[in-house]
MIRORO-482420 format. One record per residue: z, y, x of N, C-alpha, C, CB in turn; residue in three letters. Coordinates in steps of 0.02 Angstrom, whole numbers, plus 50000, padded with zeros to 5 digits. Atoms other than C-alpha are relative to their C-alpha. Glycine has a CB too. Example, Ala and Ser with C-alpha at 12.3 -4.5 7.8 and 13.67 -1.06 7.14 Angstrom:
500004994150045503904977550615500005006050045500625000149950ALA
499974994149958503574994750684500375005549961499295002350020SER
END
This chain:
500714999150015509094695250327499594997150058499845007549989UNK
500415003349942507684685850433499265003649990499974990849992UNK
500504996049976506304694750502499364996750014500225003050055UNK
500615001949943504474687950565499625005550007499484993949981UNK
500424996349978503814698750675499324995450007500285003350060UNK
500625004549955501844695050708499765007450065499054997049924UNK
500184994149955501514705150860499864997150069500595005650003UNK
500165001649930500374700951019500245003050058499445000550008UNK
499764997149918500994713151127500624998750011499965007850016UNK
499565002649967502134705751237500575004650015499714997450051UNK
499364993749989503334721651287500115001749925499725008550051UNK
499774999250051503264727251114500244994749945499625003449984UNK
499845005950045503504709651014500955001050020499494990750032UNK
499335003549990505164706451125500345005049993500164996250062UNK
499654994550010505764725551117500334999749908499445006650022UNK
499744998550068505744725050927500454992749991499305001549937UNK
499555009349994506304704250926500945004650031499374991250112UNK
499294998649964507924712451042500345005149958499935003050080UNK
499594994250030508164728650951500424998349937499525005749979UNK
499915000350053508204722350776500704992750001499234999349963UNK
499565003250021509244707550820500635002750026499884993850011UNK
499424998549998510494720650885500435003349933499975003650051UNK
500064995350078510324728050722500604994449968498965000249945UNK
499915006850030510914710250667499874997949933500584998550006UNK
500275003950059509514703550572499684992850041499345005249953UNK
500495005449966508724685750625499374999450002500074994949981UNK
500664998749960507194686750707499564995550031500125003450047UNK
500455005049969505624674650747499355006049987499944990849956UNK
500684993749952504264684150855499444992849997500315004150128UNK
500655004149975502494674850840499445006150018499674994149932UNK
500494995449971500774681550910499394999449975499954999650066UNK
500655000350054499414675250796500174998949935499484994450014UNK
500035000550058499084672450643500164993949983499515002049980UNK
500015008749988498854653750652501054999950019499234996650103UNK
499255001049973500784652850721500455004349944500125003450090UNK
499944997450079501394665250566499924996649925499555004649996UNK
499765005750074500784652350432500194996450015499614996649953UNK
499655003649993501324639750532501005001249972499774999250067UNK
499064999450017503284646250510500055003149960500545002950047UNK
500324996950074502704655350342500244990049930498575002550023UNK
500115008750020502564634650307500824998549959499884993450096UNK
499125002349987504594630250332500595005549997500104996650081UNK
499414994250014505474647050312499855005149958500205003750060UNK
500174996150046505544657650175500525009450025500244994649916UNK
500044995149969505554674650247500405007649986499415000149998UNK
499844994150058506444690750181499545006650029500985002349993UNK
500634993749986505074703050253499594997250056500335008750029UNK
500424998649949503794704250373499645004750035499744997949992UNK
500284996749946503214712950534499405001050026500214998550037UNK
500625004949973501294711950552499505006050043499494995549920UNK
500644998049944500084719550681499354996649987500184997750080UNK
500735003250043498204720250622499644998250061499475006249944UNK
500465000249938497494719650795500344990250057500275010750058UNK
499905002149980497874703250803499524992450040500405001249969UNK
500415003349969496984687550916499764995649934500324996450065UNK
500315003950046495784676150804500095003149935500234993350001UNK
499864996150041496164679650649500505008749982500144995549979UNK
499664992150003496494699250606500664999749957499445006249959UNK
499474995450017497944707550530499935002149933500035005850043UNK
500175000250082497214712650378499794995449964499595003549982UNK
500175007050046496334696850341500504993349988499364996850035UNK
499405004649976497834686650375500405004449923500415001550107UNK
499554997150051498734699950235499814996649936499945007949994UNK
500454999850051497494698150108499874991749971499335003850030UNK
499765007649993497534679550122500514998149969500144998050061UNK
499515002550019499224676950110500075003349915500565001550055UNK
499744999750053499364688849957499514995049930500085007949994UNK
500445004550035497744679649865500234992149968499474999150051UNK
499505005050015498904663849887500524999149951500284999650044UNK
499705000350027500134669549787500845002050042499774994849972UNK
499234998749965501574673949939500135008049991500024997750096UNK
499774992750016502414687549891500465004050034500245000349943UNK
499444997649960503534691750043499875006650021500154995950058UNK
500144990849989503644710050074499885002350088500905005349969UNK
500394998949959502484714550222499925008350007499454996149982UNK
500254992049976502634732750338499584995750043500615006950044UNK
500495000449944501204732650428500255007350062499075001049958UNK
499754996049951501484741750606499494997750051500794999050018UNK
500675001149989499824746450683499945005450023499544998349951UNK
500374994349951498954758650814499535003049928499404995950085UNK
500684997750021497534761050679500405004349933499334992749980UNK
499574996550065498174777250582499425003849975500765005550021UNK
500414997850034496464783250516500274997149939499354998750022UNK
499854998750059496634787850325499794990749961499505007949976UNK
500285007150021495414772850292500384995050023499324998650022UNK
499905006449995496274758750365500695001149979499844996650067UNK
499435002050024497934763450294499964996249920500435006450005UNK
500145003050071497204762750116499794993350011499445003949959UNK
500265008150004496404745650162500804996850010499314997050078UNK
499295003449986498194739950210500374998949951500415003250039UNK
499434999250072499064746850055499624995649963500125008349953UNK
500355003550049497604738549948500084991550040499105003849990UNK
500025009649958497734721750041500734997749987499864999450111UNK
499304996550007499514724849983500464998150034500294999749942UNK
499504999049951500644729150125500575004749963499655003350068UNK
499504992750036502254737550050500225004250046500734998249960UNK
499704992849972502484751250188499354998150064501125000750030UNK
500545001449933501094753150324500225006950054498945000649970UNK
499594996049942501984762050494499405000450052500784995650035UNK
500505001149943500914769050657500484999550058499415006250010UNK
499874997049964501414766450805500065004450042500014998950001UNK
499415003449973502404770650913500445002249946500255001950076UNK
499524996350054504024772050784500564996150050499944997949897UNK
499205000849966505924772450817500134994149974500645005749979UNK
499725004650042506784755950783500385001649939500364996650034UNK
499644998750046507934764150665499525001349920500415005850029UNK
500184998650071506654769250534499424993650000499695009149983UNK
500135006050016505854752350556500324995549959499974997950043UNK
499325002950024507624746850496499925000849952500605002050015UNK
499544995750059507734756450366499394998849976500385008750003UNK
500445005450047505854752350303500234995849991499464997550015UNK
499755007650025506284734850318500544999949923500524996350075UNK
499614999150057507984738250197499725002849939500495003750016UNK
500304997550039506884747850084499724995549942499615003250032UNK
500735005550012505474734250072500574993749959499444995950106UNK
500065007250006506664719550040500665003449944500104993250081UNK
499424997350058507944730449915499535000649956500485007450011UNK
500424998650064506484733849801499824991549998499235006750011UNK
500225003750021505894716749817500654995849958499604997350050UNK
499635002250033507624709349775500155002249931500405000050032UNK
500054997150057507584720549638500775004149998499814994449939UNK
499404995349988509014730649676499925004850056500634996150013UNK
500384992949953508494748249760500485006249995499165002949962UNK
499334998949998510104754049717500295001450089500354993149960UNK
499674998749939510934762449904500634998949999499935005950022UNK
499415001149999512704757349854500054993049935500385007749989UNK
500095007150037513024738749796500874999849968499734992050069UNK
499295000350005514634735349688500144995749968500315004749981UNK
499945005450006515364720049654501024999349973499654996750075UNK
499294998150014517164722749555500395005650042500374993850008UNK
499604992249945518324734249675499554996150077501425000250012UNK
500285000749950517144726249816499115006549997499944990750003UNK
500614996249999515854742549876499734997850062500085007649996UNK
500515000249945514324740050000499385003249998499854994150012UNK
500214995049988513234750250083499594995350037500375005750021UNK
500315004949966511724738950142499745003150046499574996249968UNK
500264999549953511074752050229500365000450091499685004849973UNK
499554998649914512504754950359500424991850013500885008949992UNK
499245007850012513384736150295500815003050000500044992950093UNK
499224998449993514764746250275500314997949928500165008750018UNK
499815003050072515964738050159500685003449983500084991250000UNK
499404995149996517564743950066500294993049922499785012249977UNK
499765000950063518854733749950500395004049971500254995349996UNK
499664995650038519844744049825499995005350044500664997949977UNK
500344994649976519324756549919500325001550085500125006549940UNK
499834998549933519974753150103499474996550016500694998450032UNK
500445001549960518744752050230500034990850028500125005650055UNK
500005005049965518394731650280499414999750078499884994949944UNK
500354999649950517854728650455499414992550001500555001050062UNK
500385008150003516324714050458499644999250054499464998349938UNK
500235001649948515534705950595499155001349988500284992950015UNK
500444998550017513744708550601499494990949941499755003650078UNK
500145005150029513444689750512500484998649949499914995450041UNK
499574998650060514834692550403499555003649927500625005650032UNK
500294996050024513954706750345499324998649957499965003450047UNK
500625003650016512134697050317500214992949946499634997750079UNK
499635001550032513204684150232500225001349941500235000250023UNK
499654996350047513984696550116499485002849939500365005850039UNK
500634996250051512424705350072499544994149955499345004750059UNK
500345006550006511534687850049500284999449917500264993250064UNK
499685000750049512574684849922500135005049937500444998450025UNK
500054992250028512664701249831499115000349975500245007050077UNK
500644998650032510864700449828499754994249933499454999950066UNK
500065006350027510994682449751500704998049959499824995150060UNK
499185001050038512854685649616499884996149952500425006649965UNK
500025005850067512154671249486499734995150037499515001549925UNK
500495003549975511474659349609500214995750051499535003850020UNK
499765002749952512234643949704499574999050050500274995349984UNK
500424999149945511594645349878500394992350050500095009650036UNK
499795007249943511494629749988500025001750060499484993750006UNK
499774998949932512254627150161499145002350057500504991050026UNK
500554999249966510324627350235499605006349982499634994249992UNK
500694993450019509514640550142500495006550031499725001749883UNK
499424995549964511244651950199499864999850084500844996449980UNK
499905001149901510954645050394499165003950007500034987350046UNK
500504997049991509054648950368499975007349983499594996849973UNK
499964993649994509344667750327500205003350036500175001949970UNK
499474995149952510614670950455499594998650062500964997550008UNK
500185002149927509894662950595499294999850024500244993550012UNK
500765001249984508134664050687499964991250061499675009450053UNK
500075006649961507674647250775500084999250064499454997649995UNK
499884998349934507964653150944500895002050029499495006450006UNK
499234998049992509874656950906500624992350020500235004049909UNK
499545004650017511254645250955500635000949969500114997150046UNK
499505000350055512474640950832500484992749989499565001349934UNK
499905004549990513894632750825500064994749926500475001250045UNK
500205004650056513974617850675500325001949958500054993250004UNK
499444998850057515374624250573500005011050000501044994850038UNK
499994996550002514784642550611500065005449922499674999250039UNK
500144997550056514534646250429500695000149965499474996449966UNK
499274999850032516324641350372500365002550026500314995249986UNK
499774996349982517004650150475499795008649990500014997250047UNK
500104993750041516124666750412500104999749939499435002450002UNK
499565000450091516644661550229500655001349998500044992349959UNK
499274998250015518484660750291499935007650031500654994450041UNK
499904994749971518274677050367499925005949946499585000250058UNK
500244996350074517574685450212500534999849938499274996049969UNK
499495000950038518964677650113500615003250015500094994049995UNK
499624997649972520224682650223499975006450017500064997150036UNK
500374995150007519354701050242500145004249930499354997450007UNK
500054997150052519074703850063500484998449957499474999349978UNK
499485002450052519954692649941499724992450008499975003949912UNK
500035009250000520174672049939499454997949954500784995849968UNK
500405001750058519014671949783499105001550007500345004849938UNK
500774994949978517514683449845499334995350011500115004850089UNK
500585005750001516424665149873500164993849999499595000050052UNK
500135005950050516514651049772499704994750051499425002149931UNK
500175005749953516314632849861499734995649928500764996350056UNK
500335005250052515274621649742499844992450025499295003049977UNK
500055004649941515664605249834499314997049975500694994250012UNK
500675002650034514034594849831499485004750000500094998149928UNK
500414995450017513044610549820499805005150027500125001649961UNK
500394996049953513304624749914500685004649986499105003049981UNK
499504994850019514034643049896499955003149957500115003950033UNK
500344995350049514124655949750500405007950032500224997349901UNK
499574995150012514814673449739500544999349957499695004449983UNK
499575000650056516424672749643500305006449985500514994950010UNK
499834993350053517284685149517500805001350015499874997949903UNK
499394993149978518684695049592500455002749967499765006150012UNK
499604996050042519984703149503499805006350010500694999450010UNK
500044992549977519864722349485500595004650002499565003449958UNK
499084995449985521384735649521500105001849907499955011750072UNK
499604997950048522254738649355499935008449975500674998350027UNK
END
């Protein structure tokens, strides 16, 4: 899952930027608004982080904007301003979860999973995929019902796909979910989390569509 935080404050931008990518989601921290559509532009986002108190253009007008446009990426707002009134302006500007600070990273987390399980359209807390079970909120996975161990990009990988089981996914739009622009990676990092998943779960579990990309593939189930 890839993250944009928008957040000016400098201790808090890089705290949540650090926390969440221990979490292991990919993460690009900007500080205005202007720098947000810029990478709004070239990356298609699976939530967003936004602070209303932000330089030049605000926080709410920056929301309200984007949704007027037609972008429909699922937006917590995470904001000092917890009067009654400016939450309703938030929700109506439509933010799908509006947080005050200060909050724990963990139930930041767990908004986020919330926000981007309803938008995928699966809000479902247990994902199941033949004798393959997952648990997006912990990534805990299980085939025929023994525990598999996954790396934390295994895991983002896995779910990716799960969220997307009719849908060949290309090598770039797969690198752009896992990775924030600030990560290094090495060139063949991705095939090497496919064999790991194969080797993990079952040889079949993702489909190579040469020319094309990846799919989810169809599994056998226990007898």
């Amino acid at each position: 899952m890839r993250i944009l935080i928008v957040e000016d404050d400098p201790l808090l931008g890089d705290g949540l930027s650090k926390g969440l990518r221990l979490l292991g989601y990919a993460i690009d921290w900007f500080t205005s608004a202007a720098q947000a559509d810029s990478a709004q532009q070239v990356v298609h986002y699976d939530a967003v982080v936004l602070d209303l108190g932000l330089p030049g253009e605000d926080g709410m007008s920056l929301l309200a904007r984007w949704r007027r446009s037609g972008r429909g990426t699922p937006v917590v707002v995470l904001t000092a301003r917890d009067a009654i009134e400016s939450r309703i302006s938030g929700l109506d500007a439509g933010a799908d979860d509006y947080l005050i600070k200060p909050v724990t990273l963990d139930e930041l987390a767990a908004r986020l999973r919330a926000v981007t399980r309803r938008s995928a359209g699966m809000p479902e807390p247990v994902w199941t995929h033949g004798d393959l079970v997952y648990q997006p909120a912990s990534r805990d996975a299980a085939w025929q019902g023994k525990p598999v161990s996954l790396t934390s990009h295994e895991a983002m990988l896995l779910e990716l796909l799960l969220m997307h089981p009719n849908r060949v996914l290309t090598r770039d739009f797969i690198r752009e979910k896992l990775y924030g622009w600030n990560e290094d990676i090495e060139s063949n990092a991705l095939e090497v989390h496919i064999h790991h998943l194969r080797k993990k779960i079952h040889p079949k579990i993702v489909r190579t569509l040469r020319g094309s990309g990846y799919a989810l593939g169809v599994v056998e189930t226990a007898a």
